[in-house]
VOPAGU-2260 file (C-alpha; in pm, 1 decimal, decimal comma):
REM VOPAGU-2260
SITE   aa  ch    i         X         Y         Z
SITE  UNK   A    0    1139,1   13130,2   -2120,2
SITE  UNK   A    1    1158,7   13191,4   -1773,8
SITE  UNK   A    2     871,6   12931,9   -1712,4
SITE  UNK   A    3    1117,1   12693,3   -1862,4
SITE  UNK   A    4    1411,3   12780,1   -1698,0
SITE  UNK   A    5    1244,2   12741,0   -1363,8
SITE  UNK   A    6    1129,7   12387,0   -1438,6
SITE  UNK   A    7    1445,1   12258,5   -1518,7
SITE  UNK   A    8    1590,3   12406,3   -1179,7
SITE  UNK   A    9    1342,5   12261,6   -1010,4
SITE  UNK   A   10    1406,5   11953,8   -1207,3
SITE  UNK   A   11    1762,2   11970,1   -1086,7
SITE  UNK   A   12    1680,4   12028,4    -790,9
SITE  UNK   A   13    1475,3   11682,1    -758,8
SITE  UNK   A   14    1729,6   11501,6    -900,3
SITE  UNK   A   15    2002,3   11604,8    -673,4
SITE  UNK   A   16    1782,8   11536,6    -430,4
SITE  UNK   A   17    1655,6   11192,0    -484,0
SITE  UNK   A   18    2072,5   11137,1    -628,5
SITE  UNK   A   19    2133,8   11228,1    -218,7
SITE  UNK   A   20    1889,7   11040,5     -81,9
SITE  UNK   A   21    1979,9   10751,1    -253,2
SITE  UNK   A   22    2331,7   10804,7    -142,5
SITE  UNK   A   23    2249,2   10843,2     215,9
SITE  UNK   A   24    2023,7   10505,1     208,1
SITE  UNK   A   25    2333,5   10281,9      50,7
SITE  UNK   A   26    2633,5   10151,5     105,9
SITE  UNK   A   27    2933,7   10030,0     -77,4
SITE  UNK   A   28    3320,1    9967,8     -46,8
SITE  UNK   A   29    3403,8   10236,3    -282,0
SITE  UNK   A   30    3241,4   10534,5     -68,5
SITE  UNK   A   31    3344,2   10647,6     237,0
SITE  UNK   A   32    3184,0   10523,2     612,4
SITE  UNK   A   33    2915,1   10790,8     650,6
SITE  UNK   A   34    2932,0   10737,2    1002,3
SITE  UNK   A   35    3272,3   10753,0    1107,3
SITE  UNK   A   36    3234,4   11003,6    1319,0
SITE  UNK   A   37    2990,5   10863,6    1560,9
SITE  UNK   A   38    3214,4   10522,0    1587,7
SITE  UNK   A   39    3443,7   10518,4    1913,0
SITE  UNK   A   40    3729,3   10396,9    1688,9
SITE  UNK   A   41    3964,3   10496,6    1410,1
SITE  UNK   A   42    3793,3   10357,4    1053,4
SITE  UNK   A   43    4052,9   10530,2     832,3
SITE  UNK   A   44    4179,4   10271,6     688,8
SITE  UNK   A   45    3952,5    9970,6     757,7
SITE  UNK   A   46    3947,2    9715,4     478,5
SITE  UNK   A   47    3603,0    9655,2     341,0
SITE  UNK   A   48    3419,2    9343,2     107,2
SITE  UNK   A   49    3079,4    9329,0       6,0
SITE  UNK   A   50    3058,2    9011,9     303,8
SITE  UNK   A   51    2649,3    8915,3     176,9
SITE  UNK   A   52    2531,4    9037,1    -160,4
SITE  UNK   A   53    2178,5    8908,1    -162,4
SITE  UNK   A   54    2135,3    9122,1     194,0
SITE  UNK   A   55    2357,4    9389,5     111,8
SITE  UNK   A   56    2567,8    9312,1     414,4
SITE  UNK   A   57    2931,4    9509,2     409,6
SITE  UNK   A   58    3206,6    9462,7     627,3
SITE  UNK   A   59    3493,3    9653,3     676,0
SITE  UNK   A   60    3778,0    9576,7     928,5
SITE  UNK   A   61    4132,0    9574,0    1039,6
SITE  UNK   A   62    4429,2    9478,1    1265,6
SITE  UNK   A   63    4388,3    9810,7    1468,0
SITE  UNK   A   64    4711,1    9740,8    1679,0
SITE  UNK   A   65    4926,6    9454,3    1932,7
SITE  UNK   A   66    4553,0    9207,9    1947,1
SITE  UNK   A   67    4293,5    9441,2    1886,2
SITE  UNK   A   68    4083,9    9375,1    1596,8
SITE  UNK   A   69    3836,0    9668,2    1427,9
SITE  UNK   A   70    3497,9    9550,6    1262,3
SITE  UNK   A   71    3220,8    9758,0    1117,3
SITE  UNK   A   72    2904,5    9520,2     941,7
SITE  UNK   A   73    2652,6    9784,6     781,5
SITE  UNK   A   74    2342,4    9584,7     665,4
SITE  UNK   A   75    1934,9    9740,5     552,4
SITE  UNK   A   76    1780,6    9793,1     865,9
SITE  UNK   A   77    1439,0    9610,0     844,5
SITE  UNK   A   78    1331,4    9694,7    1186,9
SITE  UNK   A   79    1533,7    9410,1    1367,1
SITE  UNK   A   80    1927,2    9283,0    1449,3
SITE  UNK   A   81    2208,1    9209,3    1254,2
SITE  UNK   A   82    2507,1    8991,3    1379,1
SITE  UNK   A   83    2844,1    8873,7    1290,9
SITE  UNK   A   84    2969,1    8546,6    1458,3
SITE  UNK   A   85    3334,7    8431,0    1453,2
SITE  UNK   A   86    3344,2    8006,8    1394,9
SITE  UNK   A   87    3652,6    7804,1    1404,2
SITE  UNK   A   88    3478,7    7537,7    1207,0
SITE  UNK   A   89    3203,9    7714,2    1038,7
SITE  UNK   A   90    2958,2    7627,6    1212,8
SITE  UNK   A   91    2680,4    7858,7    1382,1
SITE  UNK   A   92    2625,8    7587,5    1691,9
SITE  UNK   A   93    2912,7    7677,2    1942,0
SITE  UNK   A   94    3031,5    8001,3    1764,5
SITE  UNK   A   95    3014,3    8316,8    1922,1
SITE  UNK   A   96    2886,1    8649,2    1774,9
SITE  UNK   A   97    2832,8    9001,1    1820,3
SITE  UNK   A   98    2469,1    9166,7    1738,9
SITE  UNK   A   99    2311,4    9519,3    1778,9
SITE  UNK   A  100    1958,3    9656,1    1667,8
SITE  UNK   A  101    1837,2    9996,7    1763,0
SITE  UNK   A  102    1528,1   10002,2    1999,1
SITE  UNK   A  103    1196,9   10137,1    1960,1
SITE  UNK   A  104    1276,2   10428,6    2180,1
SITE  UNK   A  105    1606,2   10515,6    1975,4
SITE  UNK   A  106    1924,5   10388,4    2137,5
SITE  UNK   A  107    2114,7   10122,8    2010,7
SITE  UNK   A  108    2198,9    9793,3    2206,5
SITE  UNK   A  109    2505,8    9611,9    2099,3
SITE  UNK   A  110    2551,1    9226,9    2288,7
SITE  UNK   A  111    2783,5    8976,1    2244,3
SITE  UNK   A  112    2603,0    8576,3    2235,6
SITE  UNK   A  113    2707,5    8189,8    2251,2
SITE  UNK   A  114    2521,0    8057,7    1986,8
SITE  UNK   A  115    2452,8    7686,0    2136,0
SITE  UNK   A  116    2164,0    7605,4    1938,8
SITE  UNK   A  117    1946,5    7732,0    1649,2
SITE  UNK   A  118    1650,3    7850,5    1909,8
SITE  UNK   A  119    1637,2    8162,7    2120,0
SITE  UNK   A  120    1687,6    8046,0    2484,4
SITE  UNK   A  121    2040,9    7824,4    2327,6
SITE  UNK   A  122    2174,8    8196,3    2240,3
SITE  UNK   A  123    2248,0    8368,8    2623,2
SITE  UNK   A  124    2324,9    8717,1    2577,7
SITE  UNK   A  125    2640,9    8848,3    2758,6
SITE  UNK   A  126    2810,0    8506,2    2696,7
SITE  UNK   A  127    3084,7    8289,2    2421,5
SITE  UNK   A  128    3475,2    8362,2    2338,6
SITE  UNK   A  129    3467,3    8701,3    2222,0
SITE  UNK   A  130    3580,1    8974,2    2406,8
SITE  UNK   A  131    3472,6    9310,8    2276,0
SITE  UNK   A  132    3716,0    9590,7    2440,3
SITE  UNK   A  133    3545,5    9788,5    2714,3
SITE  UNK   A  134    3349,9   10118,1    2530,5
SITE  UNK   A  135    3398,6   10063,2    2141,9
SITE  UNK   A  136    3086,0    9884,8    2075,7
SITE  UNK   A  137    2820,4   10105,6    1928,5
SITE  UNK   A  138    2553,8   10051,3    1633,1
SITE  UNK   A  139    2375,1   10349,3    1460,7
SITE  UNK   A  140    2126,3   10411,9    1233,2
SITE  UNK   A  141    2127,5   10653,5     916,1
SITE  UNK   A  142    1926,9   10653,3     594,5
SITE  UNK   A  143    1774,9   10323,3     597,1
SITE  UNK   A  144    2091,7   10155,6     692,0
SITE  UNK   A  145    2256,3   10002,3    1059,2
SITE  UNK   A  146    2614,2   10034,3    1125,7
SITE  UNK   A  147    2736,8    9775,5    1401,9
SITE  UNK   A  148    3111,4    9882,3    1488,8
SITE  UNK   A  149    3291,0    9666,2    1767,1
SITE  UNK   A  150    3644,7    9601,9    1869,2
SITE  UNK   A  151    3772,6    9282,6    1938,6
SITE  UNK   A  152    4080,6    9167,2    2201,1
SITE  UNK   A  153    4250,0    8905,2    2030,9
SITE  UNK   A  154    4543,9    8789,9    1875,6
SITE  UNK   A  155    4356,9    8690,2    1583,9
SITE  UNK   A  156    3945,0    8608,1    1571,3
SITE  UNK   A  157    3817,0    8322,9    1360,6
SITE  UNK   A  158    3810,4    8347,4    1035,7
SITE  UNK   A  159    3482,4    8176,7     962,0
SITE  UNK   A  160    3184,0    8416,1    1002,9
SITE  UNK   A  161    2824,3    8377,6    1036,7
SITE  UNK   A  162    2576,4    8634,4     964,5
SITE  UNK   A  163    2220,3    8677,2    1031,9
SITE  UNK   A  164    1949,2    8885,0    1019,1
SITE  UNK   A  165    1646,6    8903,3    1239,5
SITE  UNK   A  166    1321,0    8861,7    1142,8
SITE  UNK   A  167    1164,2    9243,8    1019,5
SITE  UNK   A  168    1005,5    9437,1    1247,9
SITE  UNK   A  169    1085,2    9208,3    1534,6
SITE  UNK   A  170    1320,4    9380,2    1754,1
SITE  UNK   A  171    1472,3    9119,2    2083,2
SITE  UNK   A  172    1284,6    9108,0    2387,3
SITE  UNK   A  173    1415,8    9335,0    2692,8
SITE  UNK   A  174    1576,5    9055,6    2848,0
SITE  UNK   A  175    1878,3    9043,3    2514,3
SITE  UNK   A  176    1716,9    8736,3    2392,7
SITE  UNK   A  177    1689,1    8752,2    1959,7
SITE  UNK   A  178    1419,9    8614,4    1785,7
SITE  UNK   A  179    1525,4    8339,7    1546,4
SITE  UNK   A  180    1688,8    8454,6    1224,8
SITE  UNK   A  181    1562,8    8503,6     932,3
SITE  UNK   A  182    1779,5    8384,9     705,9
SITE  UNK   A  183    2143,9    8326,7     726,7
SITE  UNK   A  184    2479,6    8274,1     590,3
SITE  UNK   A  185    2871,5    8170,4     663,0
SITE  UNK   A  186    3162,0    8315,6     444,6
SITE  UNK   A  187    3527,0    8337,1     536,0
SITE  UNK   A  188    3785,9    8610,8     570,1
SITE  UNK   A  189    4173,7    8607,0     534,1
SITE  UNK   A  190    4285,0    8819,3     831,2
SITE  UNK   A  191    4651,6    8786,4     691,7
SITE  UNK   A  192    4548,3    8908,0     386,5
SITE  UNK   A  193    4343,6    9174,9     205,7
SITE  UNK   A  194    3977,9    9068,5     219,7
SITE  UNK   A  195    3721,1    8817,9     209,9
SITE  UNK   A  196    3382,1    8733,3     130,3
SITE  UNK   A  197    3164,7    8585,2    -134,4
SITE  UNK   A  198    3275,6    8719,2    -494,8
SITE  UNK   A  199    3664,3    8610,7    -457,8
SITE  UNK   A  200    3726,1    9010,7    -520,4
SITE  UNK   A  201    3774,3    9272,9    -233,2
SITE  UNK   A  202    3600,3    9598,4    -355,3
SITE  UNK   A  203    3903,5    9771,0    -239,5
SITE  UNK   A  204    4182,1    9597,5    -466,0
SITE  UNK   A  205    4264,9    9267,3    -211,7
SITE  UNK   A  206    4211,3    8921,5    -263,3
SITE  UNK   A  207    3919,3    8722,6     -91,0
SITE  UNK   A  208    3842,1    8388,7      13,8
SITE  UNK   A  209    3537,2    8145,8      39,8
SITE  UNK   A  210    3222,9    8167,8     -51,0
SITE  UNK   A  211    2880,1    8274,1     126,8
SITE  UNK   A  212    2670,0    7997,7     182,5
SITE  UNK   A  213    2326,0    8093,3     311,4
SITE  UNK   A  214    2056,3    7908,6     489,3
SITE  UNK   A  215    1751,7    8039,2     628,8
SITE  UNK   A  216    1484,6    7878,6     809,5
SITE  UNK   A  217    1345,2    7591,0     570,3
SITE  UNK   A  218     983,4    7595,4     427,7
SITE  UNK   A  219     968,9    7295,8     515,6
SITE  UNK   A  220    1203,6    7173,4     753,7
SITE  UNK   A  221    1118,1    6901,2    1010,4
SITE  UNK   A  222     963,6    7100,1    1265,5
SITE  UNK   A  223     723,9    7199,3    1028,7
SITE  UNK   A  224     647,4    6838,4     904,8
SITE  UNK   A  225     654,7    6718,5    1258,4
SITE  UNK   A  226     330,8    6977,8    1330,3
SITE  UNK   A  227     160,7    6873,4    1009,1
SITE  UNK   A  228     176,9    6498,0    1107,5
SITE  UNK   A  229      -1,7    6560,2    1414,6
SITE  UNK   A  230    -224,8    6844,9    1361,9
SITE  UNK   A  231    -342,2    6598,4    1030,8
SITE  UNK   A  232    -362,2    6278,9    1284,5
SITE  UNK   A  233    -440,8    6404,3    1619,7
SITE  UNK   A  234    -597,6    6716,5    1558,0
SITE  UNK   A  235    -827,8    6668,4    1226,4
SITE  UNK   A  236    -857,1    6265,1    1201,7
SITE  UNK   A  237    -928,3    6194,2    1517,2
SITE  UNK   A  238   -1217,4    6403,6    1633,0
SITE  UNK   A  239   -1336,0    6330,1    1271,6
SITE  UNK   A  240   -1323,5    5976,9    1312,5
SITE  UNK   A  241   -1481,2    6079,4    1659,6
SITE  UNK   A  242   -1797,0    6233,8    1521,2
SITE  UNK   A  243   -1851,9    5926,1    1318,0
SITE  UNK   A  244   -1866,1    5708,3    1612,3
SITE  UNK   A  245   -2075,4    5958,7    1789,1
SITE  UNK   A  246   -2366,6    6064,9    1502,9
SITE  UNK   A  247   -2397,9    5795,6    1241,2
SITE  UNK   A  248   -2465,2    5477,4    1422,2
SITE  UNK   A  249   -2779,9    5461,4    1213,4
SITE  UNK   A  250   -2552,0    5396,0     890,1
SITE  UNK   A  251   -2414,0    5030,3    1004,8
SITE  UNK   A  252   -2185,0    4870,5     955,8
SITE  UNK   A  253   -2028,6    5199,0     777,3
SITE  UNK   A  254   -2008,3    5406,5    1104,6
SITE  UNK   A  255   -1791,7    5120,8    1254,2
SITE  UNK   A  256   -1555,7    5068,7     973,2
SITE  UNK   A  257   -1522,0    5432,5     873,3
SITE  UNK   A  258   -1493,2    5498,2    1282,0
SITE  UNK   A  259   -1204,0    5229,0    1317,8
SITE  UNK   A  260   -1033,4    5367,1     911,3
SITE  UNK   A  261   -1015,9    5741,6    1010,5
SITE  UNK   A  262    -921,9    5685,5    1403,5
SITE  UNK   A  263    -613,3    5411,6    1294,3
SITE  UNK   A  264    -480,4    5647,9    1006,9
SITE  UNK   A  265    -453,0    5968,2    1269,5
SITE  UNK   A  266    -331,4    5770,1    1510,9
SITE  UNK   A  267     -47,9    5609,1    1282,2
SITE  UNK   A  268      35,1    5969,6    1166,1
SITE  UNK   A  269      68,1    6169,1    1492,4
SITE  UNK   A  270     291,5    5856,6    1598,6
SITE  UNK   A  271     454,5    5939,7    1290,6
SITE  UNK   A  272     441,7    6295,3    1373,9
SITE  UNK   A  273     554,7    6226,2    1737,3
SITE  UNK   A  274     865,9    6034,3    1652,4
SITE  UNK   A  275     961,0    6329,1    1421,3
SITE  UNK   A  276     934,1    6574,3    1737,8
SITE  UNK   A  277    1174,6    6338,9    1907,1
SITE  UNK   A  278    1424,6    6372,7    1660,0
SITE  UNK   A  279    1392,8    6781,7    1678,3
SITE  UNK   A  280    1617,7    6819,7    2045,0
SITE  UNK   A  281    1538,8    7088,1    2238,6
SITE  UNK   A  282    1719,4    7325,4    2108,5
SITE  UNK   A  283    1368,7    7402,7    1843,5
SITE  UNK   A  284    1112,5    7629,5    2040,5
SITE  UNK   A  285    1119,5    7926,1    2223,1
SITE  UNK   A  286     997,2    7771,9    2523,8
SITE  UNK   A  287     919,5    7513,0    2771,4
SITE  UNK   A  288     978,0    7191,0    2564,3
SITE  UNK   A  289     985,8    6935,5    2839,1
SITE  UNK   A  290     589,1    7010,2    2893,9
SITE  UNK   A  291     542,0    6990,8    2522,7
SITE  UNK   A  292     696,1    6653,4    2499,5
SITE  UNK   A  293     559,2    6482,7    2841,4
SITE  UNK   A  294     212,4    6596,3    2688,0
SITE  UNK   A  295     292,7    6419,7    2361,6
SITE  UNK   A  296     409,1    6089,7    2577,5
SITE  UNK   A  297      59,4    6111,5    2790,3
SITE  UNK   A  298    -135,2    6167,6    2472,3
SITE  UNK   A  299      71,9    5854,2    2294,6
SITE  UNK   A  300     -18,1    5669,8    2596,9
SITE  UNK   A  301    -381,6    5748,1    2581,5
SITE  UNK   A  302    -364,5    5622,0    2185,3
SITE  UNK   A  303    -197,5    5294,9    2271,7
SITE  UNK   A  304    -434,0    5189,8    2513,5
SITE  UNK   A  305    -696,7    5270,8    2251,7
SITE  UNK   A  306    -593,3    5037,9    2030,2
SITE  UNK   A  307    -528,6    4807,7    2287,8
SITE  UNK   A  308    -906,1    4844,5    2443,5
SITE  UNK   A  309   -1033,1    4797,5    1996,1
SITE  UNK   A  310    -829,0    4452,5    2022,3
SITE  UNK   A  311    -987,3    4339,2    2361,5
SITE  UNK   A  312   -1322,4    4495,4    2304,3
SITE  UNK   A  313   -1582,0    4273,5    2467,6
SITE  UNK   A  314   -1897,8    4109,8    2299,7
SITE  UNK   A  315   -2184,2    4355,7    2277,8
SITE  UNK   A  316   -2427,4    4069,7    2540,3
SITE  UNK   A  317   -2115,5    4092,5    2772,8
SITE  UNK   A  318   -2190,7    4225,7    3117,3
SITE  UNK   A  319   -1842,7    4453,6    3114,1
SITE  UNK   A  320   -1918,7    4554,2    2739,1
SITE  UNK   A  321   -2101,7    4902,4    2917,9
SITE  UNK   A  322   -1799,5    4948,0    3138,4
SITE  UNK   A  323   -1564,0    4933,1    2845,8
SITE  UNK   A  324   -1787,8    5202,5    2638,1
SITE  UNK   A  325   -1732,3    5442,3    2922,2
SITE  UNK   A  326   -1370,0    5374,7    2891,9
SITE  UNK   A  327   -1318,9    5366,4    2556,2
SITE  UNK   A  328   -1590,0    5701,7    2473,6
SITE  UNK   A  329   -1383,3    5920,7    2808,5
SITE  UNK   A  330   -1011,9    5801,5    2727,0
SITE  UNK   A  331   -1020,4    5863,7    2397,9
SITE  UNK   A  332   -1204,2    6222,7    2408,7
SITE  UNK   A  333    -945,5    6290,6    2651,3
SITE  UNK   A  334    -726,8    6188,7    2451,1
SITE  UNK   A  335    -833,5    6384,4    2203,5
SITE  UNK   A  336    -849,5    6735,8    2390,5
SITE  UNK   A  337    -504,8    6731,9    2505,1
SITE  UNK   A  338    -413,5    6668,0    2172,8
SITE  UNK   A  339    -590,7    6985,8    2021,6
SITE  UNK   A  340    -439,2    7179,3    2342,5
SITE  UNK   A  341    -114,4    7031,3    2299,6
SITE  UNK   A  342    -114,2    7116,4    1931,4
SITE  UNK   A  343    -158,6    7498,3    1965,7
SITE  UNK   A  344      90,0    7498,0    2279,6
SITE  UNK   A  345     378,7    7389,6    2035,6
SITE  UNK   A  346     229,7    7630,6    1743,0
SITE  UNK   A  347     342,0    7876,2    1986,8
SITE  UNK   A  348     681,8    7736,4    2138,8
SITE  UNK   A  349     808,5    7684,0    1752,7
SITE  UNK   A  350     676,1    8082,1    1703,6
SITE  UNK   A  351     524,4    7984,5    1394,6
SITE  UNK   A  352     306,0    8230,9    1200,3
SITE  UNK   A  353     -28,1    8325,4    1359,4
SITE  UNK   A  354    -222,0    8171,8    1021,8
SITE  UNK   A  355    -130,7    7841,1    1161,2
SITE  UNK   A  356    -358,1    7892,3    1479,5
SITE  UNK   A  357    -600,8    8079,0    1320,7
SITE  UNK   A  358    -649,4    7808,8    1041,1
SITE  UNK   A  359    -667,9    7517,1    1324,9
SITE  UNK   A  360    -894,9    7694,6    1443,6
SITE  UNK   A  361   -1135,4    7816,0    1180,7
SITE  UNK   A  362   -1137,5    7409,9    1137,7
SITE  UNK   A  363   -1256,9    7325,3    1510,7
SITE  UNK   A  364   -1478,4    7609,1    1492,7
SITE  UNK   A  365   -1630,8    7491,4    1184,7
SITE  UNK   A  366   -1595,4    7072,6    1358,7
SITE  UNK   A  367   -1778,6    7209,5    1655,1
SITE  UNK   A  368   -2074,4    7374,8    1511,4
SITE  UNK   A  369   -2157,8    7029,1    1319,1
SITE  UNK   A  370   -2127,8    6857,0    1617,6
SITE  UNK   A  371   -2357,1    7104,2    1821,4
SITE  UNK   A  372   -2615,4    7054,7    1465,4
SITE  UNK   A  373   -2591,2    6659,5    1485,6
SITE  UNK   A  374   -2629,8    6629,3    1896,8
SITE  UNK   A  375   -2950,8    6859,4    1881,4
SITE  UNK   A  376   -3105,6    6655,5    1618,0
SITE  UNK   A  377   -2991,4    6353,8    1810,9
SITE  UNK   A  378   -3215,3    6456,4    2089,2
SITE  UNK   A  379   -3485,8    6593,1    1855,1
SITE  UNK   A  380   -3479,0    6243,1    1724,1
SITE  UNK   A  381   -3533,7    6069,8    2020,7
């Protein structure tokens, strides 16, 4: 009996427990701000509205006095930033925002940002409209949750918001700059009245308005299709088409026609590809796009003049005919390598996922060792 008894205590005990736990790892509108007490402001009676459902992003705020405006945005913390940015149109290009994460070494950073384009370098820290009052910024940590609490001086902020989340475990560099989001989304709030947010219901008995839209990074957005164009053209085709020129002469008149098939489909993709990057701005990598482009141009060059040496190709008696193989064999392996270098340069400017890279370059790896196979039997053979 006593067996018994103790097992369902200790049952208890587990459930309170994990009940607690829970608890401390959750938010809602209907439970008090855990964390009031560490916030450098009254939260009392801050309005709150579940601002981001599918991220679990809650909001609370209020008119805290003559143009001072109170925020608090408690969001899962997956090991990066969350923000808030204040649009007068809705848009996130030329909004402002506020974002915190807490560092690796445990305190929290809280920065206010212009966003002026989509990439990290368009988003200066320390700069846009907002102006946080002097000391009540703070963002804290507890459970598995982050609590970014600012104050705003203004008569009234925008009330289109943007929210964001960084990308997990990914914390900004030391300089302020953030990654690129994750995933995003834009709601609205009516300062003048009780709420806002995405369900049309405050949690707290107001009304709300707008919906959240959200938008992430696209699976396949044009950045991505502009790298697939000219990986597929530049980078695979064309040292294919290469190696056909290069090891099967024996096979004529197939080398020539498979040579002069393979070469004019890359090179009518990665044009493709090229004009796509064009279209992209600079406001799509994390780095220095100018010498990304001006490669592109040189390497465009290089394929023009290609085509342009296949259309004046001499006869094969000619006297320049062994002047024009050394220009046509060099210019287009040049060609060729500054392509593959270009290729993983702007891999790593759009900070796309290391299995890009690494499957490039599984294939070279793999395109290399046939060619090192087919030049020593090319020797062997003569």
């Amino acid at each position: 009996m006593k067996k018994a008894s103790s097992l369902h205590t200790l049952f208890l005990f587990f459930l309170t427990s994990f009940a607690f736990l829970v608890k401390s790892q959750s938010d809602s509108c209907s439970s008090k701000l855990s964390v009031s007490h560490l916030i450098p402001f009254n939260t009392s009676s801050l309005r709150c509205f579940s601002a981001w459902s599918s991220q679990d992003f809650i909001l609370r705020y209020e008119n805290a006095g003559s143009n001072v405006w109170s925020y608090v945005l408690s969001a899962p913390d997956t090991g990066s930033y969350i923000s808030i940015g204040f649009s007068g149109d809705g848009s996130m290009v030329g909004s402002s925002a506020m974002a915190g994460w807490i560092t690796s070494s445990g305190p929290g950073i809280v920065k206010r940002y212009y966003l002026g384009g989509t990439s990290s370098k368009r988003c200066p820290p320390d700069q846009g409209s907002l102006d946080p009052v002097q000391g009540k910024s703070v963002i804290t940590s507890q459970g598995s949750r982050l609590y970014l609490a600012f104050q705003l001086n203004s008569a009234q902020p925008p009330q289109r918001l943007i929210y964001a989340v960084g990308p997990q475990n990914n914390l900004p560099s030391s300089d302020g700059y953030l990654p690129r989001h994750k995933t995003m989304a834009s709601g609205s709030i009516n300062l003048s009245g009780a709420g806002g947010g995405e369900s049309g219901e405050n949690e707290d008995g107001g009304g709300a308005t707008g919906d959240v839209v959200e938008g992430g990074v696209s699976g396949f957005d044009l950045k991505k299709q502009h790298a697939i164009l000219v990986m597929l053209g530049w980078g695979v085709l064309m040292p294919i088409g290469m190696m056909m020129a290069r090891y099967f002469k024996q096979f004529d008149p197939f080398w020539f026609y498979s040579h002069i098939s393979i070469q004019g489909i890359g090179f009518l993709l990665g044009v493709a590809g090229i004009i796509l990057g064009f279209k992209l701005g600079d406001d799509e990598g994390e780095g220095d796009i100018d010498t990304h482009k001006n490669l592109g141009i040189f390497i465009l060059v290089f394929g023009c003049l290609q085509v342009m040496a296949f259309l004046a190709r001499p006869g094969k008696d000619a006297k320049v005919r062994r002047y024009w193989n050394w220009y046509h064999y060099w210019v287009g392996r040049a060609a060729i390598a500054c392509a593959v270098g270009n290729i993983f340069y702007g891999l790593d400017l759009a900070g796309e996922d290391r299995s890009w890279s690494i499957g490039y370059g599984i294939f070279l790896g793999v395109w290399g060792f046939i060619c090192l196979v087919l030049e020593v039997r090319s020797w062997m053979d003569r």
